[in-house]
C-alpha positions as CSV (number, residue, x, y, z in Angstrom):
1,X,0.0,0.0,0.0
2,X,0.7,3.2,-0.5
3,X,1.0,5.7,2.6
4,X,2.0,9.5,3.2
5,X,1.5,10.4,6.6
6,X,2.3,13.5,8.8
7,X,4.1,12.4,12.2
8,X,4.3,16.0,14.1
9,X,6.7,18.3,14.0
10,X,7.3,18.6,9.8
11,X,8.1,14.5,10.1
12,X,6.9,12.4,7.2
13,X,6.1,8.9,6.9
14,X,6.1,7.6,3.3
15,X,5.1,3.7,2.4
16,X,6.0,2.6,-1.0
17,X,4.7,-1.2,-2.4
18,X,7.4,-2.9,-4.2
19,X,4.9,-4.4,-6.1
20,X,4.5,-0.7,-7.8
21,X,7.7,0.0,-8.2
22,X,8.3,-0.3,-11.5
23,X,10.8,2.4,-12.6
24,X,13.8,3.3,-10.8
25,X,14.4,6.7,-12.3
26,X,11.0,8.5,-11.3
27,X,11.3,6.9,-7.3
28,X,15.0,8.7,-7.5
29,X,13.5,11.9,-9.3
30,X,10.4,12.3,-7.2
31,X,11.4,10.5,-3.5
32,X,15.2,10.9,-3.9
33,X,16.1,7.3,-3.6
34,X,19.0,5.6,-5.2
35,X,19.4,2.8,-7.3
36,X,21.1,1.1,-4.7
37,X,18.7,1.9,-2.2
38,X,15.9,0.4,-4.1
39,X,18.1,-3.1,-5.1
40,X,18.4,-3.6,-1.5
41,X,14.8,-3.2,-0.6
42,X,14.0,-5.2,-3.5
43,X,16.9,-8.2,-2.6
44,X,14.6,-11.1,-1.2
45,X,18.2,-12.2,0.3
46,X,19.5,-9.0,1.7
47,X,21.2,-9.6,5.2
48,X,20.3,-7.5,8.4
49,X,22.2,-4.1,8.3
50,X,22.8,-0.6,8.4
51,X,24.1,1.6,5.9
52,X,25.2,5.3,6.6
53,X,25.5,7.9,3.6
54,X,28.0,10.4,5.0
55,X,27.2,12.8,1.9
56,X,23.5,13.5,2.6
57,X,23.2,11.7,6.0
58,X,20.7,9.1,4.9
59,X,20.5,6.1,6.8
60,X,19.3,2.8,5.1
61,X,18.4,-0.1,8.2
62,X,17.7,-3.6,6.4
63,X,15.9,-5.6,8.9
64,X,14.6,-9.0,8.9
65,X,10.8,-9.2,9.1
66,X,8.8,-12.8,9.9
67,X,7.1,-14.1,6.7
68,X,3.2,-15.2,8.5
69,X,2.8,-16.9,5.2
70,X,4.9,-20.3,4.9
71,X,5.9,-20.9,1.5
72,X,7.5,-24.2,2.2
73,X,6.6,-26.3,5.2
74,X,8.3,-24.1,7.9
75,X,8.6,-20.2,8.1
76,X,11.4,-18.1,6.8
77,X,12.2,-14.3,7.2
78,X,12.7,-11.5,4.8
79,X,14.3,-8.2,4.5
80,X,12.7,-4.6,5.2
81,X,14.0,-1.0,4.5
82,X,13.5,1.7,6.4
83,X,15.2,4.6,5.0
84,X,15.7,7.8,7.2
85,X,16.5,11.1,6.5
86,X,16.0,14.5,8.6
87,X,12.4,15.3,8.6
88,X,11.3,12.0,6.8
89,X,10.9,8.2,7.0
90,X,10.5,5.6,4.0
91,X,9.7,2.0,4.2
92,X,9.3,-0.6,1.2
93,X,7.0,-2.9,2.0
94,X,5.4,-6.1,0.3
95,X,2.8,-7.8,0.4
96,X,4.6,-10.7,2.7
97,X,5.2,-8.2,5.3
98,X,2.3,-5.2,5.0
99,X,1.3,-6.9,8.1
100,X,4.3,-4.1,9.9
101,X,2.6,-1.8,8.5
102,X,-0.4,-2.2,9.4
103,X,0.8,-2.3,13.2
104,X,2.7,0.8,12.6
105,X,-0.4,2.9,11.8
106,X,-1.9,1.2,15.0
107,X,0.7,2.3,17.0
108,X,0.8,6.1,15.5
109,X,-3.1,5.7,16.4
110,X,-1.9,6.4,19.8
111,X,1.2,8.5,18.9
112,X,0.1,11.8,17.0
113,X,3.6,13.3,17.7
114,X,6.2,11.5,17.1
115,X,10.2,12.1,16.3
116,X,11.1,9.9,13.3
117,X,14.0,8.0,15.4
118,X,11.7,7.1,17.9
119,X,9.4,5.8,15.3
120,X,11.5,3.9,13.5
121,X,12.7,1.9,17.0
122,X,8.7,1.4,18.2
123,X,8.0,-0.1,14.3
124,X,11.6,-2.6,14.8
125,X,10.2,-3.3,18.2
126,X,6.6,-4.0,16.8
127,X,8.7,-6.7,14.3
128,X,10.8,-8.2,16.8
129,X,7.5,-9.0,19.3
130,X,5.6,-10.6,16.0
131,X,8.4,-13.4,16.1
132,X,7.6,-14.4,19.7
133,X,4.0,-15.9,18.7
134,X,5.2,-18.4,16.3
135,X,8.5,-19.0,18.3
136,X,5.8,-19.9,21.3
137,X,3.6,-22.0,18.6
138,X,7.2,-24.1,16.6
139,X,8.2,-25.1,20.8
140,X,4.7,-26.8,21.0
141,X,4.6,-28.2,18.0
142,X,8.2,-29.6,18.9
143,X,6.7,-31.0,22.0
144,X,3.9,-32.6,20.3
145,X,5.9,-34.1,17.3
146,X,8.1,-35.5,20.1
147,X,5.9,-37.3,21.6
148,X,4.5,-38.8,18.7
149,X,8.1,-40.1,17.9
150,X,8.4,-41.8,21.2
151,X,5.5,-43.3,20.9
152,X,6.3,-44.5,17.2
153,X,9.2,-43.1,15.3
154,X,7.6,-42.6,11.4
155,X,8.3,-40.9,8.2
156,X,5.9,-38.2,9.1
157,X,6.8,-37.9,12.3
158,X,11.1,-37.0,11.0
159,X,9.9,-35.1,8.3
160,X,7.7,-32.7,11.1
161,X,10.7,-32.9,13.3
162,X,13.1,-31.7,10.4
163,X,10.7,-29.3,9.2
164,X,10.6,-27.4,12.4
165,X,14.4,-28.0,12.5
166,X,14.7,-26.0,9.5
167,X,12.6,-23.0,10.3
168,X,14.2,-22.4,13.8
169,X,17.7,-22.2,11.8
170,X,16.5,-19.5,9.5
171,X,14.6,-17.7,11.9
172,X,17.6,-18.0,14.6
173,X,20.0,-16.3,11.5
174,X,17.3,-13.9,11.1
175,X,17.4,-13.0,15.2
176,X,20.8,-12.8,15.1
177,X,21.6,-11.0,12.3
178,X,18.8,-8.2,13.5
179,X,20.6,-8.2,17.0
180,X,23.9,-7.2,15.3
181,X,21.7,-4.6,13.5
182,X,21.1,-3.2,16.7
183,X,24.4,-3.3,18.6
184,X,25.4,-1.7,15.1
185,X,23.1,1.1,15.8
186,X,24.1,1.8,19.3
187,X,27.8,2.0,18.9
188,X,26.9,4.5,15.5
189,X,28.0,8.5,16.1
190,X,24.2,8.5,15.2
191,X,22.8,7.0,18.6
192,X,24.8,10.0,20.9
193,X,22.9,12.5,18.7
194,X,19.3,11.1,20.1
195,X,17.4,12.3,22.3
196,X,16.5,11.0,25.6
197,X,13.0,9.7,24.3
198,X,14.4,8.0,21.7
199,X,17.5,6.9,23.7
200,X,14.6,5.2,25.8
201,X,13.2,4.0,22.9
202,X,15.6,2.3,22.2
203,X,16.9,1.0,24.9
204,X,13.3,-1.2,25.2
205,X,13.8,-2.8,22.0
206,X,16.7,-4.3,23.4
207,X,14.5,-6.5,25.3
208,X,14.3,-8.5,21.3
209,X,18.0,-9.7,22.0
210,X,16.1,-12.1,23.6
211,X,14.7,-13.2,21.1
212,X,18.2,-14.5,19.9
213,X,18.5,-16.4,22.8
214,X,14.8,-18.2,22.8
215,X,15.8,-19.0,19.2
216,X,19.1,-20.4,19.7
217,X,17.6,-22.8,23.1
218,X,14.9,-23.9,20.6
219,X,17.1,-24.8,17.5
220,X,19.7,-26.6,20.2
221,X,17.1,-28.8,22.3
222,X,15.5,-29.5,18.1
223,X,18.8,-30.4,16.9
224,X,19.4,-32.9,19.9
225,X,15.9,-34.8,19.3
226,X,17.1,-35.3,15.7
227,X,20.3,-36.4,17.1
228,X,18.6,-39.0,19.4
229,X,16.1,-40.1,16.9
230,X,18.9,-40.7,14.3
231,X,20.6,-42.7,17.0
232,X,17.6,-44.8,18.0
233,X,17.1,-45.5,14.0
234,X,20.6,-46.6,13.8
235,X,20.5,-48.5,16.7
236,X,16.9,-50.3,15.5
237,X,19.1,-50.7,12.6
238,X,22.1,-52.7,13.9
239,X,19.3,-54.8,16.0
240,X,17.6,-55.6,12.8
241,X,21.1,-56.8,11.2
242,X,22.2,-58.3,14.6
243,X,18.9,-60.7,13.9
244,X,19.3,-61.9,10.3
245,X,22.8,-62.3,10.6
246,X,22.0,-65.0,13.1
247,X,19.4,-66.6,10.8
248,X,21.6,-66.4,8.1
249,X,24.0,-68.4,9.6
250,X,21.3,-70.9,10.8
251,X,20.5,-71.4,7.1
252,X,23.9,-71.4,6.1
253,X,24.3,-74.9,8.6
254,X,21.3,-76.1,6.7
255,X,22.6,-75.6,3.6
256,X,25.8,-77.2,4.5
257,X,23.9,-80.8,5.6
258,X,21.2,-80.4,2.8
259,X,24.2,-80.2,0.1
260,X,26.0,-82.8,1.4
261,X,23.1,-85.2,0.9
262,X,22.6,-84.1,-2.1
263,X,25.8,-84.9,-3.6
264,X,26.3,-88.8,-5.0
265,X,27.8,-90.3,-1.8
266,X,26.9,-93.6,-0.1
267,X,23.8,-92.7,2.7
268,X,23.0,-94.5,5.7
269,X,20.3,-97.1,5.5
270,X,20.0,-96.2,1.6
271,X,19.9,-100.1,0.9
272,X,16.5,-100.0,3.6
273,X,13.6,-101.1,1.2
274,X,11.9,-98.4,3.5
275,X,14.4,-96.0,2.4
């Protein structure tokens, strides 16, 4: 969606739809953005980061937004730009993550006046709690699938296990790389020149290192079931060739007496009219 929104104080907020964008030249002519600007908002793969123009003292923040739509089988993240300037703050959204923006006009709802800087750390905050409910939802469905594998250990049940597996690893990069985002922010000549609100701010979305730390605990204690399963499998395995090795060998003394017999030697009692 499109948006153009007055914060207070001669700030702007300014939403553009990458799935409008469809020339370059008129977003640099008419909102002053770069080409390199607009690669990195349009990058599906674009890491977590910060980039400071020292010419015009634009400041680009790439941060990693939770997809709510799976794609695959678990749930990934993807990149969203927030580009600041003085009086004025752009974000390129899509539709995968227009759920931020959403929030964000719910929050200005309730914050008529607002410094862009302070904005800009509420809307990261507002990203960084939208990861907790499906962080809560993948560590019971870990529970669940885990007890379904001790009860019996099925094709379903490892590819639930590795699915899950899979989506806490990209969503524990995604932390991560947002939490460097942040500690890139606060040791930035840019943090000293906030204000105390914003310092504040701040300093509350700091609470989403956490997040790392969740993440991590959940991807560890995921990687150790598939650990354990894989060892029980193997283990099933050996079991399973401990037994026919010990019926091959069985047959094998069969087939020993059976071949013997069968070869043109003298038998006992073969003169036995009986016989």
């Amino acid at each position: 969606m499109f948006l153009d929104k007055q914060l207070g104080n001669g700030c702007t907020w300014i939403n553009l739809d990458v799935e409008i964008i469809k020339n370059l030249e008129d977003l640099s002519e008419i909102y002053g953005l770069d080409k390199e600007t607009i690669e990195y908002a349009l990058d599906r793969n674009e890491r977590a980061h910060m980039d400071y123009n020292r010419e015009n003292g634009t400041v680009t923040f790439i941060y990693n937004v939770l997809d709510l739509e799976k794609d695959k089988e678990y749930y990934e993240a993807i990149p969203m730009t927030f580009i600041v300037e003085k009086q004025r703050m752009i974000t390129i959204s899509n539709h995968k993550n227009a759920y931020v923006i959403e929030r964000m006009l719910t929050y200005l709802k309730s914050h008529e006046i607002i410094s862009i800087y302070k904005f800009l750390f509420a809307s990261l905050e507002l990203i960084s709690n939208a990861y907790y409910p499906i962080i809560e939802k993948m560590d019971k469905s870990k529970d669940e699938v885990n007890g379904l594998l001790r009860q019996r250990t099925t094709k379903k049940n490892l590819f639930a296990l590795s699915d899950l597996e899979t989506g806490m690893v990209y969503l524990t990069a995604a932390a991560k790389q947002n939490r460097i985002l942040l500690e890139h922010i606060q040791g930035h000549a840019l943090y000293r020149r906030l204000d105390e609100i914003e310092k504040e701010q701040f300093d509350a979305m700091i609470e989403a290192h956490q997040l790392v730390s969740m993440t991590d605990l959940i991807s560890q204690v995921l990687q150790q079931l598939s650990g354990s399963y894989n060892n029980i499998l193997n283990n099933n395995l050996n079991d399973n060739l401990t037994t026919l090795t010990i019926i091959s060998v069985l047959l094998a003394v069969l087939a020993v007496i059976t071949g013997f017999f069968g070869m043109n030697v003298p038998l006992p009692f073969m003169e036995d009219k009986h016989a």
